[in-house]
Residue frames relative to the residue before (quaternion, step in Angstrom):
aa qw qx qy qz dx dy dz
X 1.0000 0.0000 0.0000 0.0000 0.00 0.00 0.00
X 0.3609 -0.7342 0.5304 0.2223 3.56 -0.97 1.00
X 0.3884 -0.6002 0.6832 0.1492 3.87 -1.15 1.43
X 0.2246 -0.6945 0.6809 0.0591 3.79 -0.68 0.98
X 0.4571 0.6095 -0.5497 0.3426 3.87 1.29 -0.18
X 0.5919 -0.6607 0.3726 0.2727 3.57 -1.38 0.17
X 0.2451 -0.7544 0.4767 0.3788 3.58 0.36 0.32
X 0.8508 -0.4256 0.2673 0.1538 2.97 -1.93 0.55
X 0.7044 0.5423 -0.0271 0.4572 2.76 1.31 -1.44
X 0.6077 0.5981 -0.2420 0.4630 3.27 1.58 -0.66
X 0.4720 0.7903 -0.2065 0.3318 3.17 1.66 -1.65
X 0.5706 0.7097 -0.0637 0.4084 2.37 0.78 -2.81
X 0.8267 0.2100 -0.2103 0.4777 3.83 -0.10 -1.58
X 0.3464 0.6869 -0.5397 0.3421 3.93 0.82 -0.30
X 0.7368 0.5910 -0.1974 0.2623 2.65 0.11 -2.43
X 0.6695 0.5419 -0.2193 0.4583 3.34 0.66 -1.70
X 0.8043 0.4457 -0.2919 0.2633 3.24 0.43 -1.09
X 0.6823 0.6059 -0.0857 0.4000 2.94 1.43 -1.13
X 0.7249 0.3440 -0.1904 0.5656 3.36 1.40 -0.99
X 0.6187 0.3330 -0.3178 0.6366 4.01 1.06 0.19
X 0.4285 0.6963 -0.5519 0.1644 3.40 0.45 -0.44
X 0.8055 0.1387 -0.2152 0.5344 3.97 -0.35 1.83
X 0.5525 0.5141 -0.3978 0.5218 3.29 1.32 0.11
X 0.1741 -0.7226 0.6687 -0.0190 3.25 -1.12 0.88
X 0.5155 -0.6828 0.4764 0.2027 3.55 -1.20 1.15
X 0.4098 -0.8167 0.3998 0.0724 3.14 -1.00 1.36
X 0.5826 -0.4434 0.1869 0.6550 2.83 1.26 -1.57
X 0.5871 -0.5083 0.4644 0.4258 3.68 -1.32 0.45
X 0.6540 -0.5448 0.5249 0.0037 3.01 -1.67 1.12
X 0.3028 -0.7278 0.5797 0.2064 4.01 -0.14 0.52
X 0.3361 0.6867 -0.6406 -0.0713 3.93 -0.20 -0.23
X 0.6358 -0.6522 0.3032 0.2801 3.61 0.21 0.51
X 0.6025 0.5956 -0.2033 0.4909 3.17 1.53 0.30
X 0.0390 -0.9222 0.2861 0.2572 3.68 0.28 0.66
X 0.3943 0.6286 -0.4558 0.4915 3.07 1.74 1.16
X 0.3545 0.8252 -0.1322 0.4194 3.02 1.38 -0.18
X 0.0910 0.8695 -0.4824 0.0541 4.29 0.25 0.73
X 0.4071 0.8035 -0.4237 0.0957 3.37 -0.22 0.18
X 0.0017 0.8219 -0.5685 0.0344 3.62 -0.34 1.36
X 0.3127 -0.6730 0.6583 0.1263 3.22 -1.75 0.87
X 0.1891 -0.8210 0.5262 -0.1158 2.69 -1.59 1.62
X 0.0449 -0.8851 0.4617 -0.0371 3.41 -0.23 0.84
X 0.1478 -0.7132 0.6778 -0.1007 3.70 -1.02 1.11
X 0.8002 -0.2787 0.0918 0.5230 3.49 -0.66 1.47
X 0.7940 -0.3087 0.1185 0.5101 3.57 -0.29 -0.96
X 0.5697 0.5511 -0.4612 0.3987 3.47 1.11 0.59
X 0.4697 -0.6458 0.5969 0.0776 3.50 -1.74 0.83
X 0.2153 0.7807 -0.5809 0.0822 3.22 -1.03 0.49
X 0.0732 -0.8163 0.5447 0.1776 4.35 -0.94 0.21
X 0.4046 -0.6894 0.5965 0.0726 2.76 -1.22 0.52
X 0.0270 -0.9245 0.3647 -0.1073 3.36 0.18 1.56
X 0.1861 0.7824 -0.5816 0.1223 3.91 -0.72 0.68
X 0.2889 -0.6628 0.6807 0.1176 3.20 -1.60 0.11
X 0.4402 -0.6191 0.6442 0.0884 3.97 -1.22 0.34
X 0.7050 0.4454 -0.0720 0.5472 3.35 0.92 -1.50
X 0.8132 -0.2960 0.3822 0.3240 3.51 -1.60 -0.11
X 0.5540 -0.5658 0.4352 0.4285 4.02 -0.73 0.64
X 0.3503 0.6877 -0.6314 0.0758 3.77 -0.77 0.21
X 0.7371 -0.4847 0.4288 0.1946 2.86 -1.97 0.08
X 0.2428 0.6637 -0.6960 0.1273 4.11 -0.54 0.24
X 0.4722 -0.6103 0.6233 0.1267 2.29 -2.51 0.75
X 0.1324 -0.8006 0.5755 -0.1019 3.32 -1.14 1.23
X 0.4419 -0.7626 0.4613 0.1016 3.51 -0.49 2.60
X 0.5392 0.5887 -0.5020 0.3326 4.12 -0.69 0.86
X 0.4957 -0.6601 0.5349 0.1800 2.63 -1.42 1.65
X 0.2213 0.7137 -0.6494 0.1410 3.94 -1.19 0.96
X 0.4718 -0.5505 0.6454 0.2404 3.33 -1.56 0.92
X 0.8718 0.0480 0.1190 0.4727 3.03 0.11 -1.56
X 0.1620 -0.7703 0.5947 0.1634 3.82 -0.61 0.73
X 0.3663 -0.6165 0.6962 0.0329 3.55 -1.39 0.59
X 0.0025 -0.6422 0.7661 -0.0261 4.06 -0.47 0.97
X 0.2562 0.6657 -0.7003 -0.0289 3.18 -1.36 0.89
X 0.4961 -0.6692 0.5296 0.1600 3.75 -0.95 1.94
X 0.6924 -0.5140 0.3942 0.3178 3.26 -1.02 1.09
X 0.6532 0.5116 -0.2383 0.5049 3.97 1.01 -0.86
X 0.7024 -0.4963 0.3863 0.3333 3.48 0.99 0.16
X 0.4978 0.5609 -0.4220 0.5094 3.94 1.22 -0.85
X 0.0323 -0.7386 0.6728 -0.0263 3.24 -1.59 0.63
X 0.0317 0.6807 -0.7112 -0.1728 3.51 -1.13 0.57
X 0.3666 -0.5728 0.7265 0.0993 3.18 -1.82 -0.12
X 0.2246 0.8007 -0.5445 0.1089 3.65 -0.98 1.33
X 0.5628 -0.5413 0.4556 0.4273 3.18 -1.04 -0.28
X 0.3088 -0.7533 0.4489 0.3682 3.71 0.24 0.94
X 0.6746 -0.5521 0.4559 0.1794 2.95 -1.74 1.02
X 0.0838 -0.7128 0.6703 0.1887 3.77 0.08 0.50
X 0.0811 -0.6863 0.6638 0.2861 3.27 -1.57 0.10
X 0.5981 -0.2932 0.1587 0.7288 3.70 1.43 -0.67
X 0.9347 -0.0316 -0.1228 0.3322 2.98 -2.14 0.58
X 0.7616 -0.2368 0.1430 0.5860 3.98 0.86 0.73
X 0.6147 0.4710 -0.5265 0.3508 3.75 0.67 -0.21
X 0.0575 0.7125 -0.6832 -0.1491 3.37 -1.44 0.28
X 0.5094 -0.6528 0.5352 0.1672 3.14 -1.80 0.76
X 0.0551 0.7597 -0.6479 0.0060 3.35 -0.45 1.20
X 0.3898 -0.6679 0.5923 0.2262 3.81 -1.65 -0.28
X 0.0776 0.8348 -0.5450 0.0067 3.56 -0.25 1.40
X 0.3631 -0.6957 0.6153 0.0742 3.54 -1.32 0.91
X 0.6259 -0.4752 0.4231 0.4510 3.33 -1.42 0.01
X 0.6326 0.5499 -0.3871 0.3843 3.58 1.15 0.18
X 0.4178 -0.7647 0.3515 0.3421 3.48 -0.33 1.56
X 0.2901 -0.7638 0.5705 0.0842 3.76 -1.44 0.42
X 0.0675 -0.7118 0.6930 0.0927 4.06 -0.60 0.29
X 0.3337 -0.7437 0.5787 -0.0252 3.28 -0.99 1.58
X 0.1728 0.8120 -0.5549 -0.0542 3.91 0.32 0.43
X 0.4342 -0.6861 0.5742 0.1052 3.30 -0.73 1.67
X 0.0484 0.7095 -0.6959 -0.0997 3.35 -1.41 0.54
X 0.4842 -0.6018 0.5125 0.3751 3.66 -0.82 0.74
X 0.6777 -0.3976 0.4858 0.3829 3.00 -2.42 -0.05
């Protein structure tokens, strides 16, 4: 019997498309970890990363100016917060082997 549900993998390529759609990859991100993935993307004057890990879920800090931050989870889920400052632009986020798109909004 055919499941008419979407598969994951499809989701997965939505997501991408939809939330980068016209962004184009600037450059990779240092986090000091070389499990660690993180690329910076940029579309006229908007900002956005692309976040992952190889390794185990953990926590790092990550330098960018943002009013407002957009989390959207490789599946499509999305929250919306007031980025976490920790000081002078770093915030503290938690990345997994599950990929993330950071969409920066300015002050």
């Amino acid at each position: 019997m055919h499941d008419p549900k979407p598969k994951p993998a499809y989701i997965a390529t939505e997501t991408l498309s939809s939330a980068l759609n016209g962004f184009f990859i600037d450059k990779r991100l240092d986090l000091g970890n070389e499990e660690d993935f993180a690329f910076k993307l940029t579309k006229e004057k908007a900002k956005a990363i692309a976040i992952w890990t190889t390794g185990k879920e953990h926590k790092i800090a990550l330098s960018f100016e943002a009013g407002q931050l957009r989390i959207i989870h490789f599946l499509g889920n999305e929250e919306k917060r007031a980025s976490s400052v920790i000081k002078n632009g770093v915030h503290e986020l938690t990345i997994s082997q599950n990929l993330q798109y950071l969409l920066i909004k300015g002050e």
